[in-house]
C-alpha positions as CSV (number, residue, x, y, z in Angstrom):
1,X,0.0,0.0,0.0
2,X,1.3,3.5,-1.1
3,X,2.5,6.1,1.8
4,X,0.4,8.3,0.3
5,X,-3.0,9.6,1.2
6,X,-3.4,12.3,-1.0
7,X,-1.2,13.8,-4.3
8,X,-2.7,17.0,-5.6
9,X,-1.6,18.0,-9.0
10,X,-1.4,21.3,-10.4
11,X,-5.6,21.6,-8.9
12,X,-6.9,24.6,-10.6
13,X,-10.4,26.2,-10.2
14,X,-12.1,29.3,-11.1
15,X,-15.4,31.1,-11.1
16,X,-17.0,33.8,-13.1
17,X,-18.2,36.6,-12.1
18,X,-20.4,38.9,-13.3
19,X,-19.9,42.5,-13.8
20,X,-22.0,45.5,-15.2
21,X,-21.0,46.5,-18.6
22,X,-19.2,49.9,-19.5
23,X,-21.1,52.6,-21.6
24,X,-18.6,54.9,-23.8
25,X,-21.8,57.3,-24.7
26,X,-25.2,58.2,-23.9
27,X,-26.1,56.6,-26.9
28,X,-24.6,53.1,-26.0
29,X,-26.8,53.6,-23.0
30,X,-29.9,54.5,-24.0
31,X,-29.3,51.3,-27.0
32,X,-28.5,49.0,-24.4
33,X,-31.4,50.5,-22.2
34,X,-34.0,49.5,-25.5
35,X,-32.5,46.3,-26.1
36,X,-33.0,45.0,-22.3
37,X,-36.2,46.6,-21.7
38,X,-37.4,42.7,-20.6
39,X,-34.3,41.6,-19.2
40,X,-33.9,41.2,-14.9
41,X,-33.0,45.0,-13.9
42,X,-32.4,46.1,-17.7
43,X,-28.4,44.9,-17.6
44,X,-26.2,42.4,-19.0
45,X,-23.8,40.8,-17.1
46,X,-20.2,40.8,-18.5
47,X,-18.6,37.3,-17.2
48,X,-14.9,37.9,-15.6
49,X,-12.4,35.1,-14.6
50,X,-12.1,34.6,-10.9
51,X,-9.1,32.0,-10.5
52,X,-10.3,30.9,-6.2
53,X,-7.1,28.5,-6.8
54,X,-4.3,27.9,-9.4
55,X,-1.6,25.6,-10.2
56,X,-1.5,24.5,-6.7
57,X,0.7,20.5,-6.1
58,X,1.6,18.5,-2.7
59,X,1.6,15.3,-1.3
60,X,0.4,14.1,2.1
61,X,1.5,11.1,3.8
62,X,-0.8,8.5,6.0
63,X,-1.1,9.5,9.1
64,X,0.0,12.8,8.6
65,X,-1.8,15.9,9.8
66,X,-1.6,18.7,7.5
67,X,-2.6,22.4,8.2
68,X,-3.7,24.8,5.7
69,X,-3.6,28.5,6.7
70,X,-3.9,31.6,4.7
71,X,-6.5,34.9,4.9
72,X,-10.1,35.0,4.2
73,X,-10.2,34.4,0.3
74,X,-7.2,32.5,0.1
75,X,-8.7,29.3,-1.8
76,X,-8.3,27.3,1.3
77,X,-12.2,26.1,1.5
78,X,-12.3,25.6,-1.9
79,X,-9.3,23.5,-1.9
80,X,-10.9,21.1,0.8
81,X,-14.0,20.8,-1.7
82,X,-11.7,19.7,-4.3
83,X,-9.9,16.9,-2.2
84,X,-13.4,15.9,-0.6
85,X,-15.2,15.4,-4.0
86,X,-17.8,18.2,-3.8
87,X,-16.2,20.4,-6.2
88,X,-14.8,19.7,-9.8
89,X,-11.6,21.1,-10.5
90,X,-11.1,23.3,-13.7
91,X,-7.7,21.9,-14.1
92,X,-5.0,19.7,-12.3
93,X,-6.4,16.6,-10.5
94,X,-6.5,15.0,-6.6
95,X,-6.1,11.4,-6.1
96,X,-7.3,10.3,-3.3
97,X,-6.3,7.2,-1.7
98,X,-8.6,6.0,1.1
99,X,-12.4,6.6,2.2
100,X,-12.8,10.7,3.1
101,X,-15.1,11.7,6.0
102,X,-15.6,15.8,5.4
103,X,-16.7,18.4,7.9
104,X,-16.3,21.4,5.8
105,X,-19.7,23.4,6.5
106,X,-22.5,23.5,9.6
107,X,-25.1,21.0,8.9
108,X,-22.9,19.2,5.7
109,X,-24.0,16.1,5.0
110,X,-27.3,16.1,7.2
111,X,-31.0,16.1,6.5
112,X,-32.8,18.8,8.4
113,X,-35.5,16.3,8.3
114,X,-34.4,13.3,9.7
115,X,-33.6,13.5,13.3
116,X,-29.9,13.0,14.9
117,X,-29.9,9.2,15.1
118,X,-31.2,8.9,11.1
119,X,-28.2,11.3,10.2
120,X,-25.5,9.1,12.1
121,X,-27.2,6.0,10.1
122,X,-27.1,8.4,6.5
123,X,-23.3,9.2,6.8
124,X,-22.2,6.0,8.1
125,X,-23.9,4.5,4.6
126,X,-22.3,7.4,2.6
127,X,-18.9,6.6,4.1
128,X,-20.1,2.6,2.9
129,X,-20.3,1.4,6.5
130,X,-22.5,-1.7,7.4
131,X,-25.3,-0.9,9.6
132,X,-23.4,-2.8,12.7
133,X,-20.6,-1.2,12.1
134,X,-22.6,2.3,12.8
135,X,-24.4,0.7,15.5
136,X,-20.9,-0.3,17.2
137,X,-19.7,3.5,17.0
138,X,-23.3,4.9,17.7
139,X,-23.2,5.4,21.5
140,X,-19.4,6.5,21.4
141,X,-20.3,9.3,18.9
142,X,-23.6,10.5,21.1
143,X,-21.5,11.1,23.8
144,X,-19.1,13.0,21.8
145,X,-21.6,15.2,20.6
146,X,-23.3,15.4,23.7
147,X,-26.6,15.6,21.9
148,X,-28.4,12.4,23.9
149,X,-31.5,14.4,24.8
150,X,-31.7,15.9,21.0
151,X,-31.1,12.6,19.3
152,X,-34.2,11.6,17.8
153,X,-35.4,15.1,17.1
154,X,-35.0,16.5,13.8
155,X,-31.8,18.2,12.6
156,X,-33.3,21.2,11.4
157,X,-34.2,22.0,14.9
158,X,-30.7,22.1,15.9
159,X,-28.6,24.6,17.2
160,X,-25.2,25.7,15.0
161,X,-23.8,24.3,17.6
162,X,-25.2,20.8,17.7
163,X,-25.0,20.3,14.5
164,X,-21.7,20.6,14.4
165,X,-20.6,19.0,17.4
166,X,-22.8,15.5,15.6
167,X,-21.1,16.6,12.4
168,X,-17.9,16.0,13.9
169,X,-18.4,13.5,15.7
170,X,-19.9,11.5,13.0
171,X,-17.1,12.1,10.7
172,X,-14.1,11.3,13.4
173,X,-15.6,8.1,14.8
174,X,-16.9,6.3,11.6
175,X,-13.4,5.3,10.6
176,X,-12.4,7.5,7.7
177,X,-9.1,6.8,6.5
178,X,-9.0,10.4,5.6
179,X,-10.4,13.1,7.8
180,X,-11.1,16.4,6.3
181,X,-11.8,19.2,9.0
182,X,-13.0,23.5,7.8
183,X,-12.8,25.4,10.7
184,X,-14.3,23.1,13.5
185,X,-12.8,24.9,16.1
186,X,-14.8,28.4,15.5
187,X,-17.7,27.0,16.9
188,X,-18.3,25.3,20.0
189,X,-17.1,26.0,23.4
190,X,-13.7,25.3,24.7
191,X,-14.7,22.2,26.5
192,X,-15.3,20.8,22.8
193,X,-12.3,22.3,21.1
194,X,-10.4,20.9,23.0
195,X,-12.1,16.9,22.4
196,X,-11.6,18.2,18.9
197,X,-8.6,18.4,19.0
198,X,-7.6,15.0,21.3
199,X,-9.8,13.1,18.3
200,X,-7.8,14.6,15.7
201,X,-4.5,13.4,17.5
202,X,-5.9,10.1,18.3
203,X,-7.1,9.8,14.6
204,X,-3.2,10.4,13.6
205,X,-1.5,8.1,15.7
206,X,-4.2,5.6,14.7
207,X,-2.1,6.2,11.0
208,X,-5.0,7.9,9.8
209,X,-4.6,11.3,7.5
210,X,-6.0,14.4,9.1
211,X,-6.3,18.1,6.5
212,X,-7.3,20.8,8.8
213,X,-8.0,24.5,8.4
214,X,-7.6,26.7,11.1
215,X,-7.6,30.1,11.7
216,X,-6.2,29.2,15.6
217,X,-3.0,29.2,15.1
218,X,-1.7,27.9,18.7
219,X,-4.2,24.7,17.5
220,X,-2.0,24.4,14.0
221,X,1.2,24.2,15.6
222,X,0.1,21.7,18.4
223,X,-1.5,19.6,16.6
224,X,0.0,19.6,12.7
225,X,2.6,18.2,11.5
226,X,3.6,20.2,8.6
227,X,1.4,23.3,6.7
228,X,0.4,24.8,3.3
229,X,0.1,28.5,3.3
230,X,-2.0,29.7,0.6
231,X,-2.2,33.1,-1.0
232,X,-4.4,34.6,-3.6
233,X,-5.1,31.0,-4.6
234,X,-2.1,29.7,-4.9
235,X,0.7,27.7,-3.1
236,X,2.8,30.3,-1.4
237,X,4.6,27.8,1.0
238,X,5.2,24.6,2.4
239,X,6.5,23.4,6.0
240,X,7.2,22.9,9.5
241,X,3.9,24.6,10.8
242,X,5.7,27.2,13.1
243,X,7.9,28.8,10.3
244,X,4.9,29.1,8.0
245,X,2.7,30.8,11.1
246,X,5.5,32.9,11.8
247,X,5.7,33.5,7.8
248,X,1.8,33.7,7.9
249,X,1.4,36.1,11.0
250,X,4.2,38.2,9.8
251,X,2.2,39.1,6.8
252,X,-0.9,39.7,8.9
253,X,0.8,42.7,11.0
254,X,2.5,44.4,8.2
255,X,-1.1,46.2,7.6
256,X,-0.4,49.7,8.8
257,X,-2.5,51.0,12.0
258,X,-2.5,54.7,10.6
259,X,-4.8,53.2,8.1
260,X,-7.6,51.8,11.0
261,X,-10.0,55.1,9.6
262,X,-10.0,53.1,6.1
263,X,-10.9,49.8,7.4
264,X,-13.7,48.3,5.6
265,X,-13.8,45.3,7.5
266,X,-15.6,46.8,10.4
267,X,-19.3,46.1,11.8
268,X,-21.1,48.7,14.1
269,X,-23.9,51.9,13.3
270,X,-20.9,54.0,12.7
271,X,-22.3,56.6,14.8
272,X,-18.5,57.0,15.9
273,X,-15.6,55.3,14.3
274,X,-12.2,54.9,15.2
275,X,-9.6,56.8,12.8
276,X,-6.5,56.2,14.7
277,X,-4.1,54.6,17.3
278,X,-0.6,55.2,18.7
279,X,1.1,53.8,21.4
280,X,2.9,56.2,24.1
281,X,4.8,56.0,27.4
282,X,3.5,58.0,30.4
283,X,4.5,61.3,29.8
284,X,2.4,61.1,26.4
285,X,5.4,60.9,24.2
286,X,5.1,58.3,20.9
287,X,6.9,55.1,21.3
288,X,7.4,52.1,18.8
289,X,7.2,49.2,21.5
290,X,7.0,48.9,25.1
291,X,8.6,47.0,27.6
292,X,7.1,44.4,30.3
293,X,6.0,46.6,33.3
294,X,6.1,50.1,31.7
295,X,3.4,52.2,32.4
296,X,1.9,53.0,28.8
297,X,-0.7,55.0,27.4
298,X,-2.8,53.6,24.5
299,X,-4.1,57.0,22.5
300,X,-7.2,56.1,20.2
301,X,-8.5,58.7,18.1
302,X,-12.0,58.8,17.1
303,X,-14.5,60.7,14.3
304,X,-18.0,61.3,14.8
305,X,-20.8,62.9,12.1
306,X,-22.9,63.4,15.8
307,X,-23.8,67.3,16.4
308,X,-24.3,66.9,19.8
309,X,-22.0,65.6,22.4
310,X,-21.8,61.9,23.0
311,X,-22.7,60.1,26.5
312,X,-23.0,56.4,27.2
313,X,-19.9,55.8,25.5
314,X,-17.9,52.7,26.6
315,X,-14.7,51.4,24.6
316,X,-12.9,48.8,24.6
317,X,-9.1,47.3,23.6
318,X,-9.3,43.9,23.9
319,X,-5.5,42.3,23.5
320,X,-4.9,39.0,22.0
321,X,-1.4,36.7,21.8
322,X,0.0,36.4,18.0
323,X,-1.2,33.1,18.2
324,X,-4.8,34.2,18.2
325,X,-5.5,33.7,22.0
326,X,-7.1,36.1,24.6
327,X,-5.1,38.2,27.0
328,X,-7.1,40.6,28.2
329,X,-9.6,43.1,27.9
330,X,-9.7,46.7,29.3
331,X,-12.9,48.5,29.6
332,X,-13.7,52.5,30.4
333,X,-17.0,51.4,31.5
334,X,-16.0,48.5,33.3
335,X,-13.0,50.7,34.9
336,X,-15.7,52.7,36.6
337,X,-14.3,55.7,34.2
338,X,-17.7,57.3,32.2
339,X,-15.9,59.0,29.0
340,X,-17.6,62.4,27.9
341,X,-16.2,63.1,24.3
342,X,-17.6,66.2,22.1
343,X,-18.8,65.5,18.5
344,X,-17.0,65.4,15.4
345,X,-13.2,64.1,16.3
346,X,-11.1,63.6,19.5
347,X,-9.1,60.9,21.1
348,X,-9.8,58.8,24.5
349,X,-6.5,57.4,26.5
350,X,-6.4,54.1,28.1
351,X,-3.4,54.2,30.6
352,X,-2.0,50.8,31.7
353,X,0.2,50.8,34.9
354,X,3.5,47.9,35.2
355,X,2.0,46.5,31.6
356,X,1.1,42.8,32.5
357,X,2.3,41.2,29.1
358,X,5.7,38.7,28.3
359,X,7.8,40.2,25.4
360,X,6.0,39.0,22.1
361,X,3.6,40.8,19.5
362,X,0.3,41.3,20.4
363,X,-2.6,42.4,18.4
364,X,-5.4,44.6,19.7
365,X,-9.2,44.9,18.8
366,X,-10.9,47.5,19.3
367,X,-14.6,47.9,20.5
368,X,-16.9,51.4,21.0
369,X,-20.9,50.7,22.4
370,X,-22.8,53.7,22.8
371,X,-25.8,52.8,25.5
372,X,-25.2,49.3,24.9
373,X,-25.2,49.4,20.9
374,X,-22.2,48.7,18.4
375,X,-20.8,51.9,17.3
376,X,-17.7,50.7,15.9
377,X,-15.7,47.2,15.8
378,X,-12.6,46.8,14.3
379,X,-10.4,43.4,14.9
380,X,-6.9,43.5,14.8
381,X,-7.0,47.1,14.6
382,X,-3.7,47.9,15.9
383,X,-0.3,45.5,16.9
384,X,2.0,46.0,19.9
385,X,5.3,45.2,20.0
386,X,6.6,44.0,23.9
387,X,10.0,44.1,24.8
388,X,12.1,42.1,28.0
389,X,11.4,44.8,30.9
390,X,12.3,44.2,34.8
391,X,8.8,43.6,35.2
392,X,9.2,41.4,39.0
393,X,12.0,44.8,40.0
394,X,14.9,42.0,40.3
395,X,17.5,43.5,38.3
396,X,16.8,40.7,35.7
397,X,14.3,40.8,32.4
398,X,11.6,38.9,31.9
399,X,12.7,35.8,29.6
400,X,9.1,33.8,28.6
401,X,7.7,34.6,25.6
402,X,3.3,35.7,25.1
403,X,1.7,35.3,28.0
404,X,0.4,37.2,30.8
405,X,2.6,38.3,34.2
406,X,1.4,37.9,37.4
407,X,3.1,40.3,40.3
408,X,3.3,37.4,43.3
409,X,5.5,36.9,46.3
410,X,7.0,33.8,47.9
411,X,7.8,32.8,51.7
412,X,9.4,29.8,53.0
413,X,7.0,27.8,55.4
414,X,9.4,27.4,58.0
415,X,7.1,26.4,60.9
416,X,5.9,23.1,58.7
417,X,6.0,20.0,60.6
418,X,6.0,18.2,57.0
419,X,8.9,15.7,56.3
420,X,10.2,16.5,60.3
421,X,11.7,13.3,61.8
422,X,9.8,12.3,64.8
């Protein structure tokens, strides 16, 4: 039997797209207008070439488990279609060797109208399982799921996050020799990630082939054994999963904070927005990174269209590790501060004393309610850089890397009786 699982060959796919045509002249308009007069909104659509994944080869070995990471729109969910038969590639090919079991949406592969236990029964015969073969794995997979009250009512009644907990299940304990995974770990609670992600190992060392993507990137690197990093559809490069996160992350924070007023990716009634950030020490002066310890300033500048001074404002600057996982949050409101900031623009300050954060990068989101309501919400809206400070005042500089510091004291117990020879 071959070492290899899967051997993707140049896989290319593309969509088109449609665009409204270009007019040179009124006359080409008011043509095109009389031509269309019955057509859906009076317009033509002109077809363009979207290429979601090009020229794009590897290899993975049984038993391996292989992370693919990348930004939104990199081709990485349609390059787990491809490998798990759902979609046709428009060039190149994927050989797979070995039954798949995909969990690539919520709710894929179930029948909202059959209930929990006919679903189990549906994949198992997809995956071309015997009925006692399902019925050997079917209480070990309920339990997984954690869905035994829910099992015999119909799927479509189910939560996002039932589903995919039964999705998963399903798919990791019916024996696939290939085990296809999109972004389990977004939803669930941690409790479940983390069975996730014991399954997946199991799964492996069982000589099983896992292809997970992940945007968690701590999740990658603990549990994948190598990585593709895809950009703009195509193969950018292939690894040891920490130098391609590294590679990965490093691209991610080159986006330039002074540009957080263009931001497009931002949710909120934009009854104020956030149009800049800088970092400072404590006498307000600009600096490029801080060190563990420092007292610093965060300086966030804001723009509002309002004509009438703003109350009930409460922001945010929530701090996360490089690896995608939560530090902290600080909170005017929840500081017991109540900001008062005047129409059109300004700034607020959050000041941090003896900054609680190992040297690393960190990146910081950034969150304005006004009277409980979204104004503004901007993820990885700024980056900080943390340098080795004397954070514990002992002359020495803090030496872990991303994490959060904890001021503490210690005392010998000298009037313990323990380990005292009678």
């Amino acid at each position: 039997m071959s070492d290899v699982a899967i051997r993707a060959t140049d896989l290319a796919k593309s969509y088109k797209i449609g665009v409204a045509p270009a007019h040179d002249s009124l006359r080409d308009l008011l043509a095109h207008g009389a031509r269309s007069i019955f057509r859906r909104n009076g317009r033509t659509a002109v077809e363009e070439e979207f290429w979601a994944l090009k020229d794009v080869s590897f290899e993975v070995g049984r038993g391996e488990v292989l992370g693919v990471i990348g930004r939104n729109g990199a081709g990485k969910s349609t390059l787990l279609k491809i490998l798990s038969r759902i979609t046709e590639p428009a060039a190149g090919q994927a050989e797979i060797f070995g039954r798949v079991g995909s969990l690539l949406e919520v709710g894929t592969g179930f029948h909202p109208e059959l209930t929990g236990r006919e679903n189990i029964y549906l994949n198992g015969a997809i995956l071309g399982m015997k009925k006692a073969e399902i019925a050997r794995k079917f209480d070990e997979i309920v339990d997984f799921a954690g869905v035994e009250k829910f099992i015999d009512t119909p799927a479509k009644h189910y939560s996002s996050g039932m589903y995919v907990r039964l999705a998963f299940a399903v798919a990791a304990h019916l024996e696939p020799e290939i085990l296809i995974v999109d972004e389990v770990l977004a939803v669930g609670d941690a409790g479940f990630q983390q069975r996730c992600l014991g399954k997946m190992g199991t799964i492996a060392k069982e000589g099983r082939t896992v292809v997970l993507v992940s945007h968690n990137m701590a999740a990658v690197q603990g549990l994948c054994s190598r990585c593709l990093l895809l950009s703009g559809g195509k193969l950018a490069a292939s690894g040891p999963p920490r130098n391609l996160v590294e590679q990965y992350l490093a691209a991610v924070m080159t986006r330039d904070a002074g540009s957080l007023e263009h931001r497009s990716d931002r949710r909120g009634s934009g009854q104020l927005r956030f149009s800049g950030f800088s970092l400072e020490d404590s006498d307000g002066k600009p600096i490029d990174f801080a060190l563990s310890g420092q007292d610093i300033n965060l300086a966030i500048s804001y723009r509002s269209d309002a004509d009438v001074p703003i109350a009930g404002l409460d922001v945010h600057v929530t701090f996360y590790t490089a690896l995608d996982q939560f530090m902290f949050t600080c909170s005017s409101e929840g500081s017991g501060y109540h900001l008062k900031v005047s129409p059109a623009t300004g700034r607020v300050v959050c000041h941090i004393p003896e900054l609680p954060l190992a040297p690393g990068r960190y990146s910081l989101t950034l969150l304005a309610r006004i009277r409980g309501a979204v104004a503004d919400w901007v993820t990885e809206a700024a980056y900080l850089t943390v340098e080795a400070g004397d954070y514990f005042g002992t002359g020495r500089l803090t030496t872990h890397k991303n994490g959060f510091l904890v001021k503490h004291r210690w005392s010998d117990d000298v009037s313990s009786d323990v380990g005292t020879a009678s």
